[in-house]
Legacy VTK file of the C-alpha trace (Angstrom):
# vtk DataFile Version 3.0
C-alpha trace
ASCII
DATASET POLYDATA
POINTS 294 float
0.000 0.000 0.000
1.277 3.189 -1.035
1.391 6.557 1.487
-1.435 7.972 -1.108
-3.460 4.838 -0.705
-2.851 4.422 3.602
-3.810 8.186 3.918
-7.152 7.826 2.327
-7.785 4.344 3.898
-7.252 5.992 7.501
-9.232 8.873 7.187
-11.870 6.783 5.700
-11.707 4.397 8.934
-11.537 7.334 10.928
-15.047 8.825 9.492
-16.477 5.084 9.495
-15.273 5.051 13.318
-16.911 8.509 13.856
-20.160 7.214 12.051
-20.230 4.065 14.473
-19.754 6.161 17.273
-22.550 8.150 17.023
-24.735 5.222 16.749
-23.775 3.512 19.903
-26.178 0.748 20.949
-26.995 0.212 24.212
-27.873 -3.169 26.383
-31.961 -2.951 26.388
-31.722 -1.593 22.762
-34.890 -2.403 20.344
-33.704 -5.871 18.210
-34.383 -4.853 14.209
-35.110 -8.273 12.615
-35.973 -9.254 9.528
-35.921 -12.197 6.738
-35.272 -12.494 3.451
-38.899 -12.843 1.623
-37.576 -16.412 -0.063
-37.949 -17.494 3.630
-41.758 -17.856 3.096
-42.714 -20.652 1.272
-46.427 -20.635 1.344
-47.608 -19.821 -2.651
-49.144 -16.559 -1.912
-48.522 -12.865 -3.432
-45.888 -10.511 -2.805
-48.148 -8.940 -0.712
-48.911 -11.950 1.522
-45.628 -12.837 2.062
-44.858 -9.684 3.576
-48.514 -10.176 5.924
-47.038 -13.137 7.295
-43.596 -11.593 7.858
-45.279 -8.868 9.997
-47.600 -11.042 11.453
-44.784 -13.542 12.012
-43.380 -10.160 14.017
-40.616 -8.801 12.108
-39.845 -5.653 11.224
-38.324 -5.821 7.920
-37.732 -8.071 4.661
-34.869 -8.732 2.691
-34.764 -8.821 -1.190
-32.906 -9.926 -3.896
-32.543 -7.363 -6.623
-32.668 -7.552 -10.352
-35.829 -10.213 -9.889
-38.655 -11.265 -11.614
-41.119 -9.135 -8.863
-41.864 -5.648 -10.203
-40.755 -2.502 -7.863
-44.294 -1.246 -7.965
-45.484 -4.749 -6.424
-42.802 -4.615 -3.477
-43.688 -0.636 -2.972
-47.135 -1.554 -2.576
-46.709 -4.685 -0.407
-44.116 -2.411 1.623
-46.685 0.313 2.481
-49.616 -2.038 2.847
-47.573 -3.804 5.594
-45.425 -0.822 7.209
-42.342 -3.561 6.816
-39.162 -2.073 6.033
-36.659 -3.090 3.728
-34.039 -4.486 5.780
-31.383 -5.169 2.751
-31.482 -6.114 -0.856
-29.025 -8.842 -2.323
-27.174 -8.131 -5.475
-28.934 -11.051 -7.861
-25.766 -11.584 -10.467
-22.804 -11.398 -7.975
-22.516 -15.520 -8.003
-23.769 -16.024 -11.839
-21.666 -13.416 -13.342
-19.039 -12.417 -10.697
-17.215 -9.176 -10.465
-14.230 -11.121 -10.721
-14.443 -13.578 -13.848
-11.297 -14.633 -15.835
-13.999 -13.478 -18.446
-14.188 -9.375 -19.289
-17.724 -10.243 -20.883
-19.146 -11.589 -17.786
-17.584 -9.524 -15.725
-19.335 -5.918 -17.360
-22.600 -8.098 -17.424
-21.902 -8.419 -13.062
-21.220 -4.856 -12.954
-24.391 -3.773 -14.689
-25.998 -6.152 -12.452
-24.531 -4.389 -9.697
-25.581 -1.155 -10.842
-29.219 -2.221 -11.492
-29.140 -3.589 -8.182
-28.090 -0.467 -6.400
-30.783 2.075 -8.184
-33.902 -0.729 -7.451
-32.489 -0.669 -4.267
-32.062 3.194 -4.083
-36.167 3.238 -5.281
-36.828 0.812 -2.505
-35.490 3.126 -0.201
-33.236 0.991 1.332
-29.364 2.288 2.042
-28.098 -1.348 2.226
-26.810 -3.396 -0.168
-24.984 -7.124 0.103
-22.339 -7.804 -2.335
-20.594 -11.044 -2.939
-17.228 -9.162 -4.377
-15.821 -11.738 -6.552
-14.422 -15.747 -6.386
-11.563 -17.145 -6.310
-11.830 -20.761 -8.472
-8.698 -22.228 -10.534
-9.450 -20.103 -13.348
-9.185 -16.788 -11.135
-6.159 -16.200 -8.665
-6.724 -14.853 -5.256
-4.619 -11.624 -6.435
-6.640 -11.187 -9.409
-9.753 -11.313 -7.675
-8.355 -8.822 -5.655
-7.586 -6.245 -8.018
-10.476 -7.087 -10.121
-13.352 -6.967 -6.945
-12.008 -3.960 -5.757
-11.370 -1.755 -9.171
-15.236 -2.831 -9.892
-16.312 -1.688 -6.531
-14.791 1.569 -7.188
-16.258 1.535 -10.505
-19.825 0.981 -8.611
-18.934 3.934 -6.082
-21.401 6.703 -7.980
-24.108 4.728 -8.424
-23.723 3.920 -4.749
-23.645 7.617 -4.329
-26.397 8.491 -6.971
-28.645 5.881 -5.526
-27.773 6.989 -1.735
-27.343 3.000 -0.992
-23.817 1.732 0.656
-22.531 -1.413 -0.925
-22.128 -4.051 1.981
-19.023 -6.774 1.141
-20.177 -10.585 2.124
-18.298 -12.565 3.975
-18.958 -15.565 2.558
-17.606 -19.539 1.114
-15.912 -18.092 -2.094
-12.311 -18.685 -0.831
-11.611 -14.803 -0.970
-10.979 -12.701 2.070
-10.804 -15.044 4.404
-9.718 -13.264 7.610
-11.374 -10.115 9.302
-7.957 -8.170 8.996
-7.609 -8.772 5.437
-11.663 -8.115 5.550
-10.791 -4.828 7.145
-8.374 -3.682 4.845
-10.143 -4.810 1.677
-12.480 -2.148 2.529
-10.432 0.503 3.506
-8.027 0.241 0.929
-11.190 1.472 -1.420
-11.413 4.405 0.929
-15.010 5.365 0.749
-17.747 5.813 2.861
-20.119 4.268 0.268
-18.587 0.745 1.044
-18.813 -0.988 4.064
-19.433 -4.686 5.434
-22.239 -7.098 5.802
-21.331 -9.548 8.196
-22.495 -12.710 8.108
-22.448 -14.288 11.698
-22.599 -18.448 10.671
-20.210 -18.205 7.162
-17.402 -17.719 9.343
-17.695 -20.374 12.521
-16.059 -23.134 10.473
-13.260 -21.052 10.116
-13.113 -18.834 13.583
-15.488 -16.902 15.648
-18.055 -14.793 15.015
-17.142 -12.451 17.586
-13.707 -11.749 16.354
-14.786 -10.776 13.091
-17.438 -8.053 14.689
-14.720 -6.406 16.558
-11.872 -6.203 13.857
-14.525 -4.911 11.351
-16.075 -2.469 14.082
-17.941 0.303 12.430
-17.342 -1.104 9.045
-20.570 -3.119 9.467
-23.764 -1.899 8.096
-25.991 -4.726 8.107
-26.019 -8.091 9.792
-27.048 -11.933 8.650
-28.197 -14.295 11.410
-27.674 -17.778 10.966
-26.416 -21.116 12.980
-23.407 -23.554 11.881
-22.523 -27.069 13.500
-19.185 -28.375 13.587
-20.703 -31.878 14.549
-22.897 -31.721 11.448
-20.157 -30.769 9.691
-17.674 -33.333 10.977
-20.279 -36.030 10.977
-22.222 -34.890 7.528
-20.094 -32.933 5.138
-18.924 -29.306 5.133
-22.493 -27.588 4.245
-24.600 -29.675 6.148
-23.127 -27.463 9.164
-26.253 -24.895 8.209
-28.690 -27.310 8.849
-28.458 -27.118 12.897
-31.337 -24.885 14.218
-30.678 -21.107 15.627
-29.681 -21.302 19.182
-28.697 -25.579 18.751
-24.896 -25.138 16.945
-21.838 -23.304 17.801
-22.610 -20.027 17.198
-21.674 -18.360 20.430
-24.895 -16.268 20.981
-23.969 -13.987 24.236
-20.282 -13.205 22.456
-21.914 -12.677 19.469
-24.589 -10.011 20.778
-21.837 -8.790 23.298
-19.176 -7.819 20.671
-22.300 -6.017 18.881
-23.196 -4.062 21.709
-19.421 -2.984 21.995
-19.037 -1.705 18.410
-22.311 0.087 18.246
-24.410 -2.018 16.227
-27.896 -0.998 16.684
-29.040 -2.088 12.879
-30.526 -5.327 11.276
-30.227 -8.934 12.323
-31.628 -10.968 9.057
-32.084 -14.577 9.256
-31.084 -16.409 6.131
-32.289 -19.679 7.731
-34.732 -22.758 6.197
-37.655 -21.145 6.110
-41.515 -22.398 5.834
-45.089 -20.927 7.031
-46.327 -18.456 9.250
-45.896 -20.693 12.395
-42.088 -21.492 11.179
-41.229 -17.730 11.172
-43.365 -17.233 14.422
-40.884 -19.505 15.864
-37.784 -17.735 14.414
-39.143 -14.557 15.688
-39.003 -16.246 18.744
-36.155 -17.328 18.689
-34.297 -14.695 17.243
-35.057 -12.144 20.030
-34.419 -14.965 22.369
-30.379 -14.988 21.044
-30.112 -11.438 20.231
-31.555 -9.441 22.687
-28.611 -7.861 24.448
LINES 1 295
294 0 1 2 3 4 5 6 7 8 9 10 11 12 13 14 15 16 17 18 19 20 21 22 23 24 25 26 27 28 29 30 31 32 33 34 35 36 37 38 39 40 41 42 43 44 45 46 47 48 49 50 51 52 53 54 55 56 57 58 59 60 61 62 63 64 65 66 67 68 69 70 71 72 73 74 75 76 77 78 79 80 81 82 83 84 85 86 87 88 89 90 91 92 93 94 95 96 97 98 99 100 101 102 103 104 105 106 107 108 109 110 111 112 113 114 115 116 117 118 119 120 121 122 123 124 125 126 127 128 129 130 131 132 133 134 135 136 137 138 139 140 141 142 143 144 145 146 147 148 149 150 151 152 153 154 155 156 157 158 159 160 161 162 163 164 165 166 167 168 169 170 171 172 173 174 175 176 177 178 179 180 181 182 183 184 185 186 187 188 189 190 191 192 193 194 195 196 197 198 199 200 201 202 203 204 205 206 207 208 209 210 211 212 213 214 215 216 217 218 219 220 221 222 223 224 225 226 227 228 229 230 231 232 233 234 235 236 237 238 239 240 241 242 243 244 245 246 247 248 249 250 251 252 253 254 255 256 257 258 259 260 261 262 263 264 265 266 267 268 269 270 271 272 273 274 275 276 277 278 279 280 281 282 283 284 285 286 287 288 289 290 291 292 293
């Protein structure tokens, strides 16, 4: 890193520090959850869906954007419902990654990405989750790495046009696979428009959950709630380790809620969990303020 490139990454820590800071949550502090709308699998309308989410008692919903469901149908459903939109997912980051040994596929990501960022932007929510980029035999770890963050910076204006921060994903793509190269992935872009969304079960099979939340601090603007098993995945194969229930793996749930507490997190907890009917996300409701209630 040159002295250009460590000046801007430190004052843009410093201003994401200052941002945290001012946010400060506090033990007692209202619990934002949410789910992703896949999560109800009852054959119902957009609309529906987000009834039993509310009903269910969450706050919010998370999307995936480009889809096939019109903006005007999840505006509707949105005010209808008084749910807010917890996050939206970035569709084409694992189809046509940011990354690809391919040029071709990797402008089709980025306009992906863009799209992505102005639904979300009409949505009205500030948050989006980005899978950066993957590293496969085809692309090297330092070429995903030049390529994930040169497209991110790319992405930076419609970020800024759209008023929506692009959140990095911590997730099983074999890239950035430790919270201090996580941490300096993002400043290295230096910008205020890019930050992290942590995903609290992608990482026990490699560390701890709570680690992670304190390296990346402030960096954090939205937060994925799910459970991982190392017996499942000792006894059952590597991805079976999702299937345990919340609250019934190794997820350390007190840690987990403590280190948010201590680094100001006061945003959303999203369950990306099996989902089902109304009385399945009653019970993650349930469950989720059970675990996360600090």
């Amino acid at each position: 890193m040159n002295r250009r490139t460590f000046l801007h990454a430190t004052l843009a820590s410093a201003a994401l520090a200052t941002l945290g800071r001012s946010q400060v949550a506090t033990p007692g502090s209202p619990v934002k959850l949410a789910v992703n709308l896949f999560m109800v699998k009852d054959e119902v309308s957009v609309a529906d869906k987000f009834r039993i989410i509310r009903d269910a008692g969450f706050q919010g919903v998370e999307l995936n954007r480009p889809d096939a469901i019109d903006v005007s149908e999840v505006l509707a459903a949105k005010k209808a419902t008084g749910l807010e939109i917890a996050g939206v997912t970035c569709s084409t980051h694992w189809g046509k990654p940011l990354t690809h040994q391919d040029p071709a596929i990797r402008e089709q990501g980025m306009r992906g990405l863009k799209l992505a960022l102005q639904e979300a932007g009409e949505l009205g929510c500030p948050r989006l989750l980005l899978v950066p980029g993957v590293v496969s035999r085809e692309v090297s770890y330092a070429d995903a790495y030049t390529r994930s963050q040169a497209a991110i910076r790319e992405a930076i204006p419609a970020a800024e046009k759209a008023g929506v921060k692009i959140g990095i994903e911590n997730v099983w793509n074999q890239f950035l696979l430790s919270p201090l190269e996580a941490a300096r992935f993002v400043d290295e872009i230096g910008s205020l428009w890019v930050g992290w969304h942590f995903d609290i079960g992608n990482v026990v099979t490699f560390g701890w959950p709570e680690h992670w939340i304190r390296t990346l601090g402030p960096r954090i603007i939205n937060v994925h709630v799910k459970e991982y098993s190392r017996k499942k995945r000792d006894e059952e194969g590597m991805g079976k380790g999702f299937g345990a229930e919340l609250g019934e793996g190794d997820v350390d749930w007190p840690a987990v809620t403590k280190a948010l507490t201590e680094i100001g997190y006061d945003g959303w907890k999203i369950a990306e969990v099996n989902g089902g009917g109304a009385d399945r996300l009653k019970f993650l409701f349930e469950r989720m303020s059970k675990l996360l209630t600090s």
